[in-house]
C-alpha positions as CSV (number, residue, x, y, z in Angstrom):
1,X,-25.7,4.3,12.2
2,X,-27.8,4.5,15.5
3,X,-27.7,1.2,17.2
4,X,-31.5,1.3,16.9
5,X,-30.8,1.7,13.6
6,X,-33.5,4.6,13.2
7,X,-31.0,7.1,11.8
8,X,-27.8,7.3,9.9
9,X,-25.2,9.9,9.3
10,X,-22.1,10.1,6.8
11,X,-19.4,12.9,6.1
12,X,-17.6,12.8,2.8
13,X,-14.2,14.1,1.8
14,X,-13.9,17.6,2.3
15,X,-11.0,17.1,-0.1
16,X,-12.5,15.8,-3.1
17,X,-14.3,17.2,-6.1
18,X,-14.9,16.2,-9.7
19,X,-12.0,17.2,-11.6
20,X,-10.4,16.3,-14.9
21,X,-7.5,14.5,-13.2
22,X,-6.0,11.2,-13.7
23,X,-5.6,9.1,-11.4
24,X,-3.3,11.5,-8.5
25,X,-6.6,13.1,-8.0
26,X,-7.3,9.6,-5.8
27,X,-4.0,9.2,-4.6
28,X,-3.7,12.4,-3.1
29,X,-6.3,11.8,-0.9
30,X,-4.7,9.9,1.7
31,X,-8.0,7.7,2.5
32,X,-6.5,5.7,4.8
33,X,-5.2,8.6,7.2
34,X,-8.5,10.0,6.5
35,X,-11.2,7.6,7.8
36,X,-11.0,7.4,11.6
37,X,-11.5,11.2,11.3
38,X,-14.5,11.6,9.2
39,X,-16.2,8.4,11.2
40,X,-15.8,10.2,13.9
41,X,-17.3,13.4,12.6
42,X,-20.6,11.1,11.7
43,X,-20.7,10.2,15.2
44,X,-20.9,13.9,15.7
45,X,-23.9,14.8,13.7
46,X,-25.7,12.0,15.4
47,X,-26.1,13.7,18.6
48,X,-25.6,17.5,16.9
49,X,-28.0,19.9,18.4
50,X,-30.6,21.4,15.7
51,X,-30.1,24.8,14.4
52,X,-33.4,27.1,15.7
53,X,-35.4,29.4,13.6
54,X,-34.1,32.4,13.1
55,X,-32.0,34.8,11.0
56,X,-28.2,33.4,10.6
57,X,-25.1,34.7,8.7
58,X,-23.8,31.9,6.2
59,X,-20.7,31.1,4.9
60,X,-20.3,28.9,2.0
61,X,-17.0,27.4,1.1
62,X,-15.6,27.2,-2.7
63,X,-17.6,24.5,-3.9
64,X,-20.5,25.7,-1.8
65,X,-20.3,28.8,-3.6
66,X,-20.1,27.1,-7.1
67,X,-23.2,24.7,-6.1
68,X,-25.3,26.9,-5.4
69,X,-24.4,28.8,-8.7
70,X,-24.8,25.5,-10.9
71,X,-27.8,25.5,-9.7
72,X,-29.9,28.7,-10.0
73,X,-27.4,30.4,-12.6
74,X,-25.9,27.2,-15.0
75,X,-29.3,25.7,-16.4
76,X,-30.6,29.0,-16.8
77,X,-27.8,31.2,-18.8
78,X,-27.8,28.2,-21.6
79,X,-29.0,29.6,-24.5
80,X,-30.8,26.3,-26.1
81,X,-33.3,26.6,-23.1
82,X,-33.4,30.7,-23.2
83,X,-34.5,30.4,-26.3
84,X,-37.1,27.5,-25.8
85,X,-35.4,24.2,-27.5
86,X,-35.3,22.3,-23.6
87,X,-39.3,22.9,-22.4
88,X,-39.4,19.5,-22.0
89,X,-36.6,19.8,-19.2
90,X,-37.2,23.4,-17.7
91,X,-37.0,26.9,-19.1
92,X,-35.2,29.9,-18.0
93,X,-35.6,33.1,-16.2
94,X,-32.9,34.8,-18.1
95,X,-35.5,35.0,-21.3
96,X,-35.6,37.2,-24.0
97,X,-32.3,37.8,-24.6
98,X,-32.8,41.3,-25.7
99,X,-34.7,42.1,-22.5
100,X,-31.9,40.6,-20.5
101,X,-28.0,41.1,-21.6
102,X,-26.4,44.2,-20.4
103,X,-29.6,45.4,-18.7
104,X,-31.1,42.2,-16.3
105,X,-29.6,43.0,-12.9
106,X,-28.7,39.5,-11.4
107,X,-27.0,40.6,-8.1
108,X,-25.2,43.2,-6.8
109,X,-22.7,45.3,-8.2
110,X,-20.2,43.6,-6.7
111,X,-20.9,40.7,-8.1
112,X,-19.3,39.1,-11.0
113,X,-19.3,35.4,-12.5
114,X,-16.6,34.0,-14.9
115,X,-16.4,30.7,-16.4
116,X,-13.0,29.3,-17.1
117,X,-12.9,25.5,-18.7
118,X,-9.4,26.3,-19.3
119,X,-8.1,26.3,-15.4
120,X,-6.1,23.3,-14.0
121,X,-8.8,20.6,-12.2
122,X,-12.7,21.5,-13.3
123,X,-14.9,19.4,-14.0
124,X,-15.1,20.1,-17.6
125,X,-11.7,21.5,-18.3
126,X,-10.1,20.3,-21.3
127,X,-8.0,21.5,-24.6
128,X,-10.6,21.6,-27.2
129,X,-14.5,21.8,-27.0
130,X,-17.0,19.1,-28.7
131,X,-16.7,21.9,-31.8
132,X,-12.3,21.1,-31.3
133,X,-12.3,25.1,-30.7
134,X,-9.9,25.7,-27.7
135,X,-11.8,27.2,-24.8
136,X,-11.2,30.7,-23.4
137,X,-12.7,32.5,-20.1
138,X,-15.3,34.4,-20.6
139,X,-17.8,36.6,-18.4
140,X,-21.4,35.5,-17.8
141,X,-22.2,38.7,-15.3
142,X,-20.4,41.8,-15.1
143,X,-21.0,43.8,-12.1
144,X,-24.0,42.5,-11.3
145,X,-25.5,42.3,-14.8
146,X,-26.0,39.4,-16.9
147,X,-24.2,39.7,-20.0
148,X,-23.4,36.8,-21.6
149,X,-24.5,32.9,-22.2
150,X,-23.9,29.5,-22.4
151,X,-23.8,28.4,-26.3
152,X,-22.3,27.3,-29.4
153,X,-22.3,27.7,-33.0
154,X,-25.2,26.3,-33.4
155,X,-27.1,29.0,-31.4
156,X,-24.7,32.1,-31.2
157,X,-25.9,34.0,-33.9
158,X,-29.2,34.3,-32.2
159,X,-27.7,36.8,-30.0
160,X,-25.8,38.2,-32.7
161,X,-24.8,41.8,-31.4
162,X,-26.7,41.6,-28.4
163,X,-23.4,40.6,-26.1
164,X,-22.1,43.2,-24.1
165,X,-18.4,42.2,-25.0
166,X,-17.6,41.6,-28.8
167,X,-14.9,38.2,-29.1
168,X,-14.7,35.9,-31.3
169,X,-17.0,33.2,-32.2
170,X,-16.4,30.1,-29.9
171,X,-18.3,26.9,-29.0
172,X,-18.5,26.7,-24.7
173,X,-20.6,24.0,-24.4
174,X,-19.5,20.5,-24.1
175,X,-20.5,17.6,-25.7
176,X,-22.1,14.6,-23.7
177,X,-24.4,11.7,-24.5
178,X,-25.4,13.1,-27.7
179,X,-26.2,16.4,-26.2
180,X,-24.2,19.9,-25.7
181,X,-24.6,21.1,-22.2
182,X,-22.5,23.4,-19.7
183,X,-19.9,22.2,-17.4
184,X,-20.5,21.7,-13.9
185,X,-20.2,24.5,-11.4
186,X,-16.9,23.9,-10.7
187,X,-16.3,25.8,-14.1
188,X,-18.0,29.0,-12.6
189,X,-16.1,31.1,-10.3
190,X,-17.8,34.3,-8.7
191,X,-15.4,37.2,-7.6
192,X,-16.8,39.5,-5.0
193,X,-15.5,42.8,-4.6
194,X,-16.7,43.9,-1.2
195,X,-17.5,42.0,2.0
196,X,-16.0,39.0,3.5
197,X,-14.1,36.7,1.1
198,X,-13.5,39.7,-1.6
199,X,-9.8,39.7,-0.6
200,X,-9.1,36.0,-0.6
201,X,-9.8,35.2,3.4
202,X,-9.6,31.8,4.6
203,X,-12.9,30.6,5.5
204,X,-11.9,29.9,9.4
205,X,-11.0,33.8,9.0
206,X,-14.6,34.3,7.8
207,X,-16.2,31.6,10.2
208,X,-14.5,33.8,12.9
209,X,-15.4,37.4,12.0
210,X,-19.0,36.2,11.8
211,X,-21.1,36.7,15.3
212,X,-24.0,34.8,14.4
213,X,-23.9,32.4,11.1
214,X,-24.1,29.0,9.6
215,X,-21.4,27.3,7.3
216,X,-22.0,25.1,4.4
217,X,-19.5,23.1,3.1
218,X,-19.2,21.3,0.0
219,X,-22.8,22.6,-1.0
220,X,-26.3,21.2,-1.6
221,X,-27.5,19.0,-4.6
222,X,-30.5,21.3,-6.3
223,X,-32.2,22.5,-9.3
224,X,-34.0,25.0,-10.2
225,X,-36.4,23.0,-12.1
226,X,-39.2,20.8,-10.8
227,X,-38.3,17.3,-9.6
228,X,-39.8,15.0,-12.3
């Protein structure tokens, strides 16, 4: 805190995100070792110049990355609000479905987004769904094209033959406070084919091939629907 108390700055551990862990999650950590650093760090963004205006390279780590996917992708690819049964919390842009699997162009073609609540440490990982159906991978966008959603067996015969890749009925939402939603972003992992990061670089290697840029780490807090 500024010793006129008019500002305040705090960094958090780069190290930590919500997992399904016990408790060595914590205890790997090393908090103690860590704090002298990341106070110091906070004394450094007090006095941190401000970026100008202007047109910037970024580079986003991992969980930067999967923030900014949870949210402008997550809310939107769940099929309860696609097909209109969350107005009272937000709609989505990936609406009708038939207008929109295997022919809405999301990104670029070298973009494609998997979700996976069966790797080690998400935040939703876990043996069995709220249906006690064991979670597989699947694909949400292929090559830059939306081709999947978020559902359960509640909803998944509303899309009936419409997904692009025939498997077997399955139940990938989670349930929570009386309500089945989707995981958080840690769950979504993007694989880029071309550019920087398509072949597994570090991010200092990235940080250092890049003339002019910014880097995010650990991501922003957004959604894409209106703050109530």
């Amino acid at each position: 805190m500024a010793p006129d108390h008019s500002d305040s700055y705090g960094r958090g551990m780069e190290t930590f995100y919500r997992v399904s862990a016990g408790y060595e999650a914590l205890t790997e950590l090393n908090l103690a070792e860590a704090y002298p650093r990341l106070v110091e760090e906070a004394r450094q963004l007090m006095h941190a110049k401000e970026v100008d205006v202007g047109r910037y390279d970024v580079v986003f780590d991992g969980y930067g990355v999967a923030e900014l996917l949870s949210a402008s992708l997550a809310p939107a690819a769940e099929l309860d609000r696609v097909l209109g049964y969350e107005q009272d919390v937000g709609t989505s842009y990936l609406a009708p479905p038939e207008k929109v699997l295997g022919l809405m162009h999301l990104g670029a073609p070298a973009l494609t987004i998997r979700t996976d609540r069966t790797r080690p440490r998400g935040m939703s990982t876990g043996g069995w769904d709220a249906e006690g159906v064991t979670p597989e991978p699947f694909t949400l966008v292929k090559d830059g094209v939306v081709v999947d959603y978020f559902t359960d067996r509640e909803f998944a015969s509303a899309i009936g033959q419409l997904v692009c890749e025939p498997r077997p009925p399955r139940a990938l939402a989670w349930l929570c406070g009386g309500e089945c939603r989707v995981g958080h972003s840690d769950d979504l992992l993007a694989e880029s084919h071309h550019g920087a990061g398509s072949h597994g670089e570090s991010v200092e290697a990235m940080i250092a091939a890049t003339k002019k840029g910014l880097y995010f780490a650990k991501g922003v807090d957004e959604s894409i629907d209106p703050r109530s």
